[in-house]
N, CA, C and O atoms as a Maestro MAE file, in Angstrom:
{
 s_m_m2io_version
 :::
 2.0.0
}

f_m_ct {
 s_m_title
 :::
 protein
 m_atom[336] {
  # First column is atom index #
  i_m_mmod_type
  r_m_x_coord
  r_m_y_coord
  r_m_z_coord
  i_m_residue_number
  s_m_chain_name
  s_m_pdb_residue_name
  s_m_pdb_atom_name
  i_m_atomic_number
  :::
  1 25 26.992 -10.784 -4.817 1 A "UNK " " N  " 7
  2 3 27.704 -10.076 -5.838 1 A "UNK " " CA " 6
  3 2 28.250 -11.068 -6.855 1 A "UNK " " C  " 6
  4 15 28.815 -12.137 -6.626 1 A "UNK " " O  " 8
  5 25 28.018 -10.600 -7.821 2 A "UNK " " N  " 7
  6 3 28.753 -11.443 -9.045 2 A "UNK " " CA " 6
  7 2 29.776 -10.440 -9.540 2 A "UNK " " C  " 6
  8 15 29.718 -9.268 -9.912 2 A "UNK " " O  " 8
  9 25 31.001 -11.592 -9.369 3 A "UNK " " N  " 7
  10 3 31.976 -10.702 -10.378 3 A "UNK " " CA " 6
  11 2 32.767 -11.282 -11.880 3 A "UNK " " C  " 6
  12 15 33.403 -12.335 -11.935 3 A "UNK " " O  " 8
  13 25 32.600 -10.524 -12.808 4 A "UNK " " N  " 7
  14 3 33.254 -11.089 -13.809 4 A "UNK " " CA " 6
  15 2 34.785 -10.513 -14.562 4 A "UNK " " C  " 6
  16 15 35.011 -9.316 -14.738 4 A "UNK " " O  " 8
  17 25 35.503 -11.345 -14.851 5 A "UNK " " N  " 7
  18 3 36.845 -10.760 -14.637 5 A "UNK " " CA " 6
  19 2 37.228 -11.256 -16.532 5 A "UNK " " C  " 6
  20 15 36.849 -12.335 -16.987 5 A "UNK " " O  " 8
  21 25 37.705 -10.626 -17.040 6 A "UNK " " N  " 7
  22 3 38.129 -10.820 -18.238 6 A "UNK " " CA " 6
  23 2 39.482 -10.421 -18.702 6 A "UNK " " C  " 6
  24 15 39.795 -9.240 -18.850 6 A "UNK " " O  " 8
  25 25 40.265 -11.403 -18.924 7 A "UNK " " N  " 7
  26 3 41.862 -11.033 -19.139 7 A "UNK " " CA " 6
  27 2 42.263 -11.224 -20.597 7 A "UNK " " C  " 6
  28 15 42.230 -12.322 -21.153 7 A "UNK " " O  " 8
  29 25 42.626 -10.141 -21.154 8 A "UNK " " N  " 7
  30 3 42.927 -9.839 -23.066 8 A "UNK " " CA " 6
  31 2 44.278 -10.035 -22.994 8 A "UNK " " C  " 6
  32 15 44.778 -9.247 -22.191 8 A "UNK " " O  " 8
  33 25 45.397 -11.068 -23.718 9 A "UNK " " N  " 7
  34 3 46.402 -10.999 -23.898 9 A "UNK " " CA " 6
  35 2 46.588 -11.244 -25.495 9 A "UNK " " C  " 6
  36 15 45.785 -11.766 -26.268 9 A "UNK " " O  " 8
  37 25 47.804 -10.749 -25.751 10 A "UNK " " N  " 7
  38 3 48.926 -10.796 -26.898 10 A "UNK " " CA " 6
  39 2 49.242 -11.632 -27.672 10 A "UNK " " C  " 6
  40 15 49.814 -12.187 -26.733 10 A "UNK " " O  " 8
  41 25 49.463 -12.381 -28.616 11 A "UNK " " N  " 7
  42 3 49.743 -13.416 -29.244 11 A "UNK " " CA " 6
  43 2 51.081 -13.952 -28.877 11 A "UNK " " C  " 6
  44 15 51.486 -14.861 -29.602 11 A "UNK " " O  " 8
  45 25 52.090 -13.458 -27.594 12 A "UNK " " N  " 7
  46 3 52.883 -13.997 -27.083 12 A "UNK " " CA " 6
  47 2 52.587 -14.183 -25.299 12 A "UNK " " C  " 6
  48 15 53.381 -13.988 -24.379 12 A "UNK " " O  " 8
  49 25 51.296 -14.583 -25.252 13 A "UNK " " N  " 7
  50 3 50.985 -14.474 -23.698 13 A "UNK " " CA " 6
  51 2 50.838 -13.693 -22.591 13 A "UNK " " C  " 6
  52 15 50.478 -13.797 -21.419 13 A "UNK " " O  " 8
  53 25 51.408 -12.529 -23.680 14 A "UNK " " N  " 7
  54 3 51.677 -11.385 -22.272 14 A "UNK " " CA " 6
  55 2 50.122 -10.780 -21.942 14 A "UNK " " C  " 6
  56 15 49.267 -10.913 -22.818 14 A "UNK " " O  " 8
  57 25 49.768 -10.100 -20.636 15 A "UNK " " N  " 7
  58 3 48.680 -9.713 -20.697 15 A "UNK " " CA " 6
  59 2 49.058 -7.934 -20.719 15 A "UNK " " C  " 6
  60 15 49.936 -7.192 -20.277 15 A "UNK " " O  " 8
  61 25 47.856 -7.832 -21.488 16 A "UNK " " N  " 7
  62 3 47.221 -6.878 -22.237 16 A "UNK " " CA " 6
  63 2 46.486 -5.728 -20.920 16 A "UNK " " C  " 6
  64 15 46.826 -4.787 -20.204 16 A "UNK " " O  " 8
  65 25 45.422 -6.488 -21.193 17 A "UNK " " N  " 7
  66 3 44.029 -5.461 -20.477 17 A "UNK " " CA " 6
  67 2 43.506 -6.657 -19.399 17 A "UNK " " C  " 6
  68 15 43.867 -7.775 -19.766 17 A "UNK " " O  " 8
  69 25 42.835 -6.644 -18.318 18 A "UNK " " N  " 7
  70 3 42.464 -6.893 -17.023 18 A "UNK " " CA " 6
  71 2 41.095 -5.853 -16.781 18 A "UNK " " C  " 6
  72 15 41.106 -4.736 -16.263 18 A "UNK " " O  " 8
  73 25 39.835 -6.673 -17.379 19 A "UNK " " N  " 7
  74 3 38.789 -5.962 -16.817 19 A "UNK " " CA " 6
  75 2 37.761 -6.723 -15.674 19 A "UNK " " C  " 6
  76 15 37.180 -7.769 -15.962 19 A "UNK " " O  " 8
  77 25 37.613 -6.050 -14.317 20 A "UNK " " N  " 7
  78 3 36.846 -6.706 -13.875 20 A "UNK " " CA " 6
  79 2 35.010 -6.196 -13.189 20 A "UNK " " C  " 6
  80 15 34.933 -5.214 -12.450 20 A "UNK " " O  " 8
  81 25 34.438 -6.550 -13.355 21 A "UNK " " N  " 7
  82 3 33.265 -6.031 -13.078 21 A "UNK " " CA " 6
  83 2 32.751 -6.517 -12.296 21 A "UNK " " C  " 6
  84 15 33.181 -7.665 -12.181 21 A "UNK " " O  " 8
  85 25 31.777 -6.228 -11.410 22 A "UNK " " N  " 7
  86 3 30.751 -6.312 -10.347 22 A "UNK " " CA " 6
  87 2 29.275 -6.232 -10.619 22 A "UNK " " C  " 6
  88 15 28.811 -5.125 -10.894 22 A "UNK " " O  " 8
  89 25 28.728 -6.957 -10.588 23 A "UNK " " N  " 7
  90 3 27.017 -6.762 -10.848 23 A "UNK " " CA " 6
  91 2 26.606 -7.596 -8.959 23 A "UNK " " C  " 6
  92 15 27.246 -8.426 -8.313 23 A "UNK " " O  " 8
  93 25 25.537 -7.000 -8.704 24 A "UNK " " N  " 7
  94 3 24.631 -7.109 -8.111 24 A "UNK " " CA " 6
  95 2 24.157 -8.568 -8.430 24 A "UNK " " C  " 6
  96 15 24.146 -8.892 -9.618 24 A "UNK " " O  " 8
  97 25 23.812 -9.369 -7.604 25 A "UNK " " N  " 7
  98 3 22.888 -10.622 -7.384 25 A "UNK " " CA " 6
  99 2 21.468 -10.518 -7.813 25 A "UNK " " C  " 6
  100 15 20.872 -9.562 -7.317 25 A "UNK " " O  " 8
  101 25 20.910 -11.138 -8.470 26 A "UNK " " N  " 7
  102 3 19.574 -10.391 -9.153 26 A "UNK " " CA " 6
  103 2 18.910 -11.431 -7.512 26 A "UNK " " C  " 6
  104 15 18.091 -10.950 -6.729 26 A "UNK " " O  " 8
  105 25 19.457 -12.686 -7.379 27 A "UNK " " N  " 7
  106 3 18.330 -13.763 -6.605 27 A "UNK " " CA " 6
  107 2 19.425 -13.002 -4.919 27 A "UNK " " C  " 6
  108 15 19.330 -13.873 -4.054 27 A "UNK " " O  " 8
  109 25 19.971 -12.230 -4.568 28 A "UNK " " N  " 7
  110 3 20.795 -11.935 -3.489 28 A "UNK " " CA " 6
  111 2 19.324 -11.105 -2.868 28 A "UNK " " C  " 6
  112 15 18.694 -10.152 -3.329 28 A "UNK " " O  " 8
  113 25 19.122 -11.945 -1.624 29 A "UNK " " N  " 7
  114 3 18.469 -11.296 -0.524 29 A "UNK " " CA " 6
  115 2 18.880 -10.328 0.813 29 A "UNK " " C  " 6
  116 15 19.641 -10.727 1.694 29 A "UNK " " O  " 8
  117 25 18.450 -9.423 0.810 30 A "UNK " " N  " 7
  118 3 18.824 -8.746 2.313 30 A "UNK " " CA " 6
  119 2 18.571 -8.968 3.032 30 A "UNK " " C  " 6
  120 15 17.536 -8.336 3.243 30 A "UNK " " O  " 8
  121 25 18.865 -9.776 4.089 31 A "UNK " " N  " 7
  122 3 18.246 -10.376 5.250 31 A "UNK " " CA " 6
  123 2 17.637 -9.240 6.696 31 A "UNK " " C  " 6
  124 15 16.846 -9.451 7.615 31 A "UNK " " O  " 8
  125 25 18.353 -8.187 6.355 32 A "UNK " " N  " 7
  126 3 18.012 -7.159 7.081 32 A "UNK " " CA " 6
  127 2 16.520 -6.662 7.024 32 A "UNK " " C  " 6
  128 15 15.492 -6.773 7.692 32 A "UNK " " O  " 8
  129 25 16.992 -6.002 5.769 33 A "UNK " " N  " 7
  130 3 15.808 -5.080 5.220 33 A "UNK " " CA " 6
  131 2 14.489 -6.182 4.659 33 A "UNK " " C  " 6
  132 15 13.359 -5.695 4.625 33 A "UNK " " O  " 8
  133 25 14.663 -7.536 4.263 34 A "UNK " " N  " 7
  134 3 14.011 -8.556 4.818 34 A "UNK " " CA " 6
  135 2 12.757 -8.418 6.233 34 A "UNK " " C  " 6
  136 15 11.563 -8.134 6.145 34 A "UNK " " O  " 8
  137 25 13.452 -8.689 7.285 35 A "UNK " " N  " 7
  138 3 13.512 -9.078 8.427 35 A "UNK " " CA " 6
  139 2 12.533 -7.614 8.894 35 A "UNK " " C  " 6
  140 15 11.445 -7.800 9.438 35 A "UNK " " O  " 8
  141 25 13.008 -6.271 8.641 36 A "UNK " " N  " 7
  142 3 12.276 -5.407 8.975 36 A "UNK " " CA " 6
  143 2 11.409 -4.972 8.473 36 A "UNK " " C  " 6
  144 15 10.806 -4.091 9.086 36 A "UNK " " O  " 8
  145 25 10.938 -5.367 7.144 37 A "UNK " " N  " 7
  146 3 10.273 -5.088 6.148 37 A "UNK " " CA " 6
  147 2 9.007 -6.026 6.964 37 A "UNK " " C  " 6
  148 15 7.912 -5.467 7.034 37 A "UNK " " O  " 8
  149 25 9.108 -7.112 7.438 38 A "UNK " " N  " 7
  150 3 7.952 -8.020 7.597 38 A "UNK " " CA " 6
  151 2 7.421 -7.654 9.082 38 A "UNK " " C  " 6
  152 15 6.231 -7.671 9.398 38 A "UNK " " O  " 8
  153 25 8.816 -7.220 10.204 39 A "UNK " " N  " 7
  154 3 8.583 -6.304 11.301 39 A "UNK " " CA " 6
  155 2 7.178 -5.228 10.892 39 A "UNK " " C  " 6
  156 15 6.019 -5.418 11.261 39 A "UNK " " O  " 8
  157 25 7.564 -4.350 10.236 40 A "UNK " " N  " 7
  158 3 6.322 -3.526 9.887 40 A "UNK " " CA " 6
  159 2 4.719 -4.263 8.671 40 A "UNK " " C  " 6
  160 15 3.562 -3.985 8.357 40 A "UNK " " O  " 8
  161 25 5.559 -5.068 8.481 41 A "UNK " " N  " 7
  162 3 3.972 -5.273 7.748 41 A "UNK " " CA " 6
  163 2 3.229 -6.037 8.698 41 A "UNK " " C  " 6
  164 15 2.026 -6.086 8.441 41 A "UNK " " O  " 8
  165 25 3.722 -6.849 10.061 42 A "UNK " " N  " 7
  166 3 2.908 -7.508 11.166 42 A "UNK " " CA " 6
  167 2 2.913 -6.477 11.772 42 A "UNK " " C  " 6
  168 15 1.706 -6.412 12.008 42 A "UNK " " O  " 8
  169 25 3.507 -5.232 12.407 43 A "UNK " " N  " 7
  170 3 3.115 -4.255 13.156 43 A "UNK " " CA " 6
  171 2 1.929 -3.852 12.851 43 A "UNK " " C  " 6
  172 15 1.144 -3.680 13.783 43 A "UNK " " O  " 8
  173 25 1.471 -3.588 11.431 44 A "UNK " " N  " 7
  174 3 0.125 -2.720 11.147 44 A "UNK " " CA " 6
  175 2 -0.598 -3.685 10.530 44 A "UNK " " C  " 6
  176 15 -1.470 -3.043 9.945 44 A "UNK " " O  " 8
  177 25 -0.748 -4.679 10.333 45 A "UNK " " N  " 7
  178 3 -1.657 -6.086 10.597 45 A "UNK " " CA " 6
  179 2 -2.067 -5.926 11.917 45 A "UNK " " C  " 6
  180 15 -3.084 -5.320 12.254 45 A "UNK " " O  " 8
  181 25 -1.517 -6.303 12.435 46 A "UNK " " N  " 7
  182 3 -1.480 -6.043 14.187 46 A "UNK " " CA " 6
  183 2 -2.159 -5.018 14.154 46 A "UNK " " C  " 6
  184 15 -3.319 -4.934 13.752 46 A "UNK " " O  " 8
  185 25 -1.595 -4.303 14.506 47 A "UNK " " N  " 7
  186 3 -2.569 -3.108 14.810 47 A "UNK " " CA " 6
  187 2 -4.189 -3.013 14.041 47 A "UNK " " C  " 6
  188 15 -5.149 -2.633 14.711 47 A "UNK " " O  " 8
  189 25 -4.324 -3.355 12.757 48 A "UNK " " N  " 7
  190 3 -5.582 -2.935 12.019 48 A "UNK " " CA " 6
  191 2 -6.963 -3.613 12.745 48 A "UNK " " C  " 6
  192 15 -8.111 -3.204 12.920 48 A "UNK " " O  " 8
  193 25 -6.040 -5.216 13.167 49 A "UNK " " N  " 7
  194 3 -6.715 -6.610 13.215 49 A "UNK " " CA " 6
  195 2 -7.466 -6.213 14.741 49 A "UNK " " C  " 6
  196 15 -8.574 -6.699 14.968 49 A "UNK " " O  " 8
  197 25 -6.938 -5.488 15.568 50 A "UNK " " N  " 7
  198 3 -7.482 -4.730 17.159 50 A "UNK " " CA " 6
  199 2 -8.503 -3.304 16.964 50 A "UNK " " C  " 6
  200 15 -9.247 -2.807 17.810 50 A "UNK " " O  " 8
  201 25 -8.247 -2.844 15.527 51 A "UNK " " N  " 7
  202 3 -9.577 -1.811 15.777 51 A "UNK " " CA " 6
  203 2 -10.651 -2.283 15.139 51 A "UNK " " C  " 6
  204 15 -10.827 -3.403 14.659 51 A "UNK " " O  " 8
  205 25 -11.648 -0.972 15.178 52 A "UNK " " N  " 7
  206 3 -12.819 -1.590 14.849 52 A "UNK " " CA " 6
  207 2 -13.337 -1.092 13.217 52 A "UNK " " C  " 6
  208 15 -13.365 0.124 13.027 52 A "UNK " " O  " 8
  209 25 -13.656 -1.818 12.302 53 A "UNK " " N  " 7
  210 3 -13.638 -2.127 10.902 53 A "UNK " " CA " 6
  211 2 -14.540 -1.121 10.498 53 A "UNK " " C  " 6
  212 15 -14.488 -0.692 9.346 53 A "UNK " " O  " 8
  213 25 -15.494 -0.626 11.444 54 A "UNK " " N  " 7
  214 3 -16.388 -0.025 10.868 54 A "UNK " " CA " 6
  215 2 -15.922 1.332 10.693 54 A "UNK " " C  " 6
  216 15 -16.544 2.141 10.005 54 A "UNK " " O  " 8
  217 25 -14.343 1.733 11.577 55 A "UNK " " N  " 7
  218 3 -14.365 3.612 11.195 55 A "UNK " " CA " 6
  219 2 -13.772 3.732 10.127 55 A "UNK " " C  " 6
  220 15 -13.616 4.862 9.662 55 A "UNK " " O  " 8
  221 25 -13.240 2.493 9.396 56 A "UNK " " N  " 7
  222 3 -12.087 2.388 8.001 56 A "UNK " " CA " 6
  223 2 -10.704 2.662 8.764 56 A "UNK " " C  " 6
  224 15 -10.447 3.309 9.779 56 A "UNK " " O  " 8
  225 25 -9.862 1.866 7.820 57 A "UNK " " N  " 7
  226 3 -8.246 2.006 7.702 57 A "UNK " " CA " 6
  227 2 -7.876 3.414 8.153 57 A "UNK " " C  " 6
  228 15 -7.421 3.741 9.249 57 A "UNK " " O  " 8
  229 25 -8.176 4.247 7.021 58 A "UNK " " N  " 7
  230 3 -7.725 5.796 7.119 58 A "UNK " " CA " 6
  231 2 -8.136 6.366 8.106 58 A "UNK " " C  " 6
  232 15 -7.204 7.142 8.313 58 A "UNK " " O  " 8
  233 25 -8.916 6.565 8.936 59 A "UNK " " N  " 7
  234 3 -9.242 6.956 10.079 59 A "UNK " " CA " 6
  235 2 -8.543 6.135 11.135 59 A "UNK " " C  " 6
  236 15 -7.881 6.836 11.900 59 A "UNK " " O  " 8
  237 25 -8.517 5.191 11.318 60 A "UNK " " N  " 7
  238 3 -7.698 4.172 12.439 60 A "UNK " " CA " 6
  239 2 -6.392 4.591 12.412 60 A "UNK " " C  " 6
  240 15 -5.676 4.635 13.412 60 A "UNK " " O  " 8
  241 25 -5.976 4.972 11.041 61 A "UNK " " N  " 7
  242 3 -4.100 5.088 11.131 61 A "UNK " " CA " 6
  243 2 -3.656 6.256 11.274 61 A "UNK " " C  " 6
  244 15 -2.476 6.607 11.256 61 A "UNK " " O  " 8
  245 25 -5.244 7.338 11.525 62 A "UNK " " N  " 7
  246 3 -4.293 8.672 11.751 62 A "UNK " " CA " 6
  247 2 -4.462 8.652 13.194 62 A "UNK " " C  " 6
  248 15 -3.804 9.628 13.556 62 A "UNK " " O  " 8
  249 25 -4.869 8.208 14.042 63 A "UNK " " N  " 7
  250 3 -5.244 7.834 15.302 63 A "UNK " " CA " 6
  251 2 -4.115 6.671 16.239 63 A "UNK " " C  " 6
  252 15 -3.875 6.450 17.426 63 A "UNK " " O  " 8
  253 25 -3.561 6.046 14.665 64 A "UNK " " N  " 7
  254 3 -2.458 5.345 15.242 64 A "UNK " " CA " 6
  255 2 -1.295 5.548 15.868 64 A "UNK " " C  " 6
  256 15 -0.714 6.447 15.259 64 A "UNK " " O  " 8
  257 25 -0.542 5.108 16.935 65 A "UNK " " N  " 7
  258 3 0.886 5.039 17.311 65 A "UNK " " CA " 6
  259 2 1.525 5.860 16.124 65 A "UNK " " C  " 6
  260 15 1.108 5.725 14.974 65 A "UNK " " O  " 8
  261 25 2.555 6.716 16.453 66 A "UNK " " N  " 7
  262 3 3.609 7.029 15.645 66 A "UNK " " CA " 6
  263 2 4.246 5.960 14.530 66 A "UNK " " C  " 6
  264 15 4.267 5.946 13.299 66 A "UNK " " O  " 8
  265 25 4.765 5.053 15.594 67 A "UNK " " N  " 7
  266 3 5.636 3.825 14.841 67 A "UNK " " CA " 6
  267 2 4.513 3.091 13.452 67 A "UNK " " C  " 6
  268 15 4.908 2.793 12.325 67 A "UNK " " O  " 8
  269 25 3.069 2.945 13.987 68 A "UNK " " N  " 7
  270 3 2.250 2.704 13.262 68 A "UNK " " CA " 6
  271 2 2.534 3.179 12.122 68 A "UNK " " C  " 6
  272 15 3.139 2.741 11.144 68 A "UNK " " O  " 8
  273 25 1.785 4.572 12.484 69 A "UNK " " N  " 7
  274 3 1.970 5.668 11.042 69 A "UNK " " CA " 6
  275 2 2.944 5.599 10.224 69 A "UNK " " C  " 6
  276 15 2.635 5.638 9.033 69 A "UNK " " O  " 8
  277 25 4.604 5.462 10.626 70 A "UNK " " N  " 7
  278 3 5.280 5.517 9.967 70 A "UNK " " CA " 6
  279 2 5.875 4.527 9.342 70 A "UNK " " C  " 6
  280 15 6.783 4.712 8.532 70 A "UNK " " O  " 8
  281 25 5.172 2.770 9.835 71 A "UNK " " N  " 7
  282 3 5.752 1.924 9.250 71 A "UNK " " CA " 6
  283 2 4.518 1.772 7.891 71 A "UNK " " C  " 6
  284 15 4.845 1.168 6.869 71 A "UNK " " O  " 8
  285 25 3.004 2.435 8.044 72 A "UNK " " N  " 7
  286 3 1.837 2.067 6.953 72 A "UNK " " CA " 6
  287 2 2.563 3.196 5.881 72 A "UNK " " C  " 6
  288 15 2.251 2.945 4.717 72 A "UNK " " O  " 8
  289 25 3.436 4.348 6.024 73 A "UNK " " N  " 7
  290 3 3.465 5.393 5.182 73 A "UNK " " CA " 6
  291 2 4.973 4.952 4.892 73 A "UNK " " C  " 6
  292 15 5.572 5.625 4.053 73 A "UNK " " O  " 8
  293 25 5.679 3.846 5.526 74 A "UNK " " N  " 7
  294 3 6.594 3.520 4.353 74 A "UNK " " CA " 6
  295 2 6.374 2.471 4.027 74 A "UNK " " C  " 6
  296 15 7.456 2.063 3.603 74 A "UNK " " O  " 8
  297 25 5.555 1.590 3.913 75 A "UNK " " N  " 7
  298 3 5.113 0.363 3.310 75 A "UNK " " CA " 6
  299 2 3.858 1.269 1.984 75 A "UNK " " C  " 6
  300 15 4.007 1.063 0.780 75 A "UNK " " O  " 8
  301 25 3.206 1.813 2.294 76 A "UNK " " N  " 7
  302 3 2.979 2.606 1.061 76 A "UNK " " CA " 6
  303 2 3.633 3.118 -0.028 76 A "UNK " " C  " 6
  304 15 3.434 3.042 -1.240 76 A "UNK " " O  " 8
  305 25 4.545 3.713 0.730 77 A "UNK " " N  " 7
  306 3 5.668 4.310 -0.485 77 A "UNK " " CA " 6
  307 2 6.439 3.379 -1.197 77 A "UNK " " C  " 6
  308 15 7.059 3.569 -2.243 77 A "UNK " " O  " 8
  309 25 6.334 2.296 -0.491 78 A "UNK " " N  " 7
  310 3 7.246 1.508 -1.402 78 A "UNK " " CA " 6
  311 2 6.703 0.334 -2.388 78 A "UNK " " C  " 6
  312 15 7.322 -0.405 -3.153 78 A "UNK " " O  " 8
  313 25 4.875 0.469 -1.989 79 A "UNK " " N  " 7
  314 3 4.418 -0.224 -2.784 79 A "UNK " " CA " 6
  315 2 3.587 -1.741 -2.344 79 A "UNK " " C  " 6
  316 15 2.762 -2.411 -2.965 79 A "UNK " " O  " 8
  317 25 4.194 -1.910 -1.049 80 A "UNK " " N  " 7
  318 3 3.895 -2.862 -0.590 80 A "UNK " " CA " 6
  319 2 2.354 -3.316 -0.059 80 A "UNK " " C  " 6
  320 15 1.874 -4.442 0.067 80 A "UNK " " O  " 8
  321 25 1.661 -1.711 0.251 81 A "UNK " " N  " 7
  322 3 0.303 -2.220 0.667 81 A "UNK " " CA " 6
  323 2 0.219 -0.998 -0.347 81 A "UNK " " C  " 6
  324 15 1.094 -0.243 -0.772 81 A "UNK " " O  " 8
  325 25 -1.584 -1.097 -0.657 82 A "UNK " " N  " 7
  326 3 -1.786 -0.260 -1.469 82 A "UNK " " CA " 6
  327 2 -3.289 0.870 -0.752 82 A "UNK " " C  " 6
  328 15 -3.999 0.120 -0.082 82 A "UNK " " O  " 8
  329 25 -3.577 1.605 -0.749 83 A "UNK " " N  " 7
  330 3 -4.380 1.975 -0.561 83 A "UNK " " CA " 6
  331 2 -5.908 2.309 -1.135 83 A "UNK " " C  " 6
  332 15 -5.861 3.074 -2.099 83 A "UNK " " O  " 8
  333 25 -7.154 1.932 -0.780 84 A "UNK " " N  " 7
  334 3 -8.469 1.653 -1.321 84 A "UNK " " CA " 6
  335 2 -8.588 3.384 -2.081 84 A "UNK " " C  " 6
  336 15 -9.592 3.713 -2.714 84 A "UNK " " O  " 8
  :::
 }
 m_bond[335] {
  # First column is bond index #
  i_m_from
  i_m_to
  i_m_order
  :::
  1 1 2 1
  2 2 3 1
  3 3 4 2
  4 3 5 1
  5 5 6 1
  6 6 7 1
  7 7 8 2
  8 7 9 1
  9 9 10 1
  10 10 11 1
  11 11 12 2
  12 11 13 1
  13 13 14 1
  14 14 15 1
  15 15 16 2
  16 15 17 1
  17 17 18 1
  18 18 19 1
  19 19 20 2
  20 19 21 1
  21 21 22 1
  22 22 23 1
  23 23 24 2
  24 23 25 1
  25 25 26 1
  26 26 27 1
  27 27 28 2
  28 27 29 1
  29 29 30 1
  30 30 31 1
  31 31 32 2
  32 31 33 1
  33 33 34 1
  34 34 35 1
  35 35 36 2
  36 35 37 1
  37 37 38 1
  38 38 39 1
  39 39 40 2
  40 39 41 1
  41 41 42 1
  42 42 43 1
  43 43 44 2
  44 43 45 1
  45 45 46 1
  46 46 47 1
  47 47 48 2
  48 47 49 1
  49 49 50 1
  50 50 51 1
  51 51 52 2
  52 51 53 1
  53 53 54 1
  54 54 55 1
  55 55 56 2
  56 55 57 1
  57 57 58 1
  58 58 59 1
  59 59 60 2
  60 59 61 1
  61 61 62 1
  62 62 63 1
  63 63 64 2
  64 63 65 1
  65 65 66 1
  66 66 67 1
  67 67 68 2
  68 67 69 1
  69 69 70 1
  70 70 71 1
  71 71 72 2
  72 71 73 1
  73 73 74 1
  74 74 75 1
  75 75 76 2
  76 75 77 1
  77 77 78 1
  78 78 79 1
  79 79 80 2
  80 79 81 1
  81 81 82 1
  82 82 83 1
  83 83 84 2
  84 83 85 1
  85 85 86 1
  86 86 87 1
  87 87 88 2
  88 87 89 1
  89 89 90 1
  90 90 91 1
  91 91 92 2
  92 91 93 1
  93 93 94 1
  94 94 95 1
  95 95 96 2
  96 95 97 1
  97 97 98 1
  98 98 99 1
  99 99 100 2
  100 99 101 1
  101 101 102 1
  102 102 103 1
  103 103 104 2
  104 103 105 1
  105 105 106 1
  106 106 107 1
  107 107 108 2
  108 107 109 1
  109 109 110 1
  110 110 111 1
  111 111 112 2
  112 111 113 1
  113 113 114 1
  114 114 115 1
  115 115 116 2
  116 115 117 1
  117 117 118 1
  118 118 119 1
  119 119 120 2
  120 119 121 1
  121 121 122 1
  122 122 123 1
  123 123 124 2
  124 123 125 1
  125 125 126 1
  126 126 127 1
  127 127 128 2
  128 127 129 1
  129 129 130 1
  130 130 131 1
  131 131 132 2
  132 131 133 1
  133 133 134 1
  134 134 135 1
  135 135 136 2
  136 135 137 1
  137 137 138 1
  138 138 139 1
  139 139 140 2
  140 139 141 1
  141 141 142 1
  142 142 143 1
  143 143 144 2
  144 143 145 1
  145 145 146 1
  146 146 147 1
  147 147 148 2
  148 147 149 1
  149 149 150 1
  150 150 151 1
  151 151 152 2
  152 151 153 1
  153 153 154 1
  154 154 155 1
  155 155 156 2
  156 155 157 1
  157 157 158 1
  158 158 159 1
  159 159 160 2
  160 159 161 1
  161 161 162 1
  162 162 163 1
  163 163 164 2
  164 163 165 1
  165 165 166 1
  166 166 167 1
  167 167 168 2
  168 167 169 1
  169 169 170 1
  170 170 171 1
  171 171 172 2
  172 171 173 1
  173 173 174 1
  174 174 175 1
  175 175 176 2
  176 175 177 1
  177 177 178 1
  178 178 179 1
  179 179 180 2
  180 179 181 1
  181 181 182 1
  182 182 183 1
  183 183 184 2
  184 183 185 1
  185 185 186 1
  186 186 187 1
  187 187 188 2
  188 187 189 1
  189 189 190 1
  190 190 191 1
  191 191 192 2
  192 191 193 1
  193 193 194 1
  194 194 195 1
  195 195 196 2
  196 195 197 1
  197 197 198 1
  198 198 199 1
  199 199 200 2
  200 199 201 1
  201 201 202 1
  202 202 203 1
  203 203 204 2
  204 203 205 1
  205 205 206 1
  206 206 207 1
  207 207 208 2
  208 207 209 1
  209 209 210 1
  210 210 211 1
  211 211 212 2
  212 211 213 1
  213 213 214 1
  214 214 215 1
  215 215 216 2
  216 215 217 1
  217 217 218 1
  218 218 219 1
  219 219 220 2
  220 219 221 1
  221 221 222 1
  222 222 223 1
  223 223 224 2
  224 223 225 1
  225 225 226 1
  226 226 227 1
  227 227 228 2
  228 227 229 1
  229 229 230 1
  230 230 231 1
  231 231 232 2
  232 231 233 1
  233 233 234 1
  234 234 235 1
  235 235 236 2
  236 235 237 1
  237 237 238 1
  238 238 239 1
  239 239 240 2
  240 239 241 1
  241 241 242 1
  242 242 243 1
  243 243 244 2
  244 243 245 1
  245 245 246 1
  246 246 247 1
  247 247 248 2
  248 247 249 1
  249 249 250 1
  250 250 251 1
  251 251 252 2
  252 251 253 1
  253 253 254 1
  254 254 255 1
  255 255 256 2
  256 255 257 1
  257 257 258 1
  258 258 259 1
  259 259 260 2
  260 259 261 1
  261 261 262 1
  262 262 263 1
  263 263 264 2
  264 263 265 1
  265 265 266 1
  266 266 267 1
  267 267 268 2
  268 267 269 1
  269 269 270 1
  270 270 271 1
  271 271 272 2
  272 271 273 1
  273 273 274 1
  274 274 275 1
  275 275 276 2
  276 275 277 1
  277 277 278 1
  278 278 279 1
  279 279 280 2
  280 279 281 1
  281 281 282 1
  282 282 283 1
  283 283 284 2
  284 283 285 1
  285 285 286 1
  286 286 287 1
  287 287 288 2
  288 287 289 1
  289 289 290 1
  290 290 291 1
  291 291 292 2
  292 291 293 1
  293 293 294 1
  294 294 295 1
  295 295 296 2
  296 295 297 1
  297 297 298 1
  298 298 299 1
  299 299 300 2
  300 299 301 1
  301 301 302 1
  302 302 303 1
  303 303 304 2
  304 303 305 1
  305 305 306 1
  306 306 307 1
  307 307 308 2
  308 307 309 1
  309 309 310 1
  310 310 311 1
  311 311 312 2
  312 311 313 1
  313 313 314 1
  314 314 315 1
  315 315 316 2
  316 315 317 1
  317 317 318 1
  318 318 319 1
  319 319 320 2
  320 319 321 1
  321 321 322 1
  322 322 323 1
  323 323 324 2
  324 323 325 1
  325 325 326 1
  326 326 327 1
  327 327 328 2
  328 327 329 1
  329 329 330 1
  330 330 331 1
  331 331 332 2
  332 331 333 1
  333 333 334 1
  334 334 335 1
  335 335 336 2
  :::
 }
}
């Protein structure tokens, strides 16, 4: 978090106005959502890298584990893998 604080006073020192703001870290990482984000993109690596290439992706992942399915259909949604 960045915060920026700006204090307006008077031509006798006194203070005035007190504004302070909050912005977001543009380079601030989530170590969480990090950490699980890469959890699922080796889960379905993993998984792809054990079937067999010839029935295609889309067929393998409706056949997949739950957890599968739902970590390729939120790594989709968010952009991260893309689909052929």
């Amino acid at each position: 978090m960045i915060t920026e604080t700006e204090t307006i006073t008077d031509g006798e020192g006194k203070v005035e106005k007190i504004t302070k703001r909050e912005y977001p870290s543009p380079y601030e990482i989530n170590v969480v959502r990090y950490e699980f984000m890469m959890r699922m993109i080796e889960g379905v690596m993993e998984y792809l890298n054990e079937i067999d290439q010839t029935l295609g992706v889309g067929n393998a992942i409706d056949k997949a584990p739950l957890t599968i399915q739902t970590y390729y259909d939120i790594l989709l949604d968010k952009g991260i893998i893309k689909e052929d």
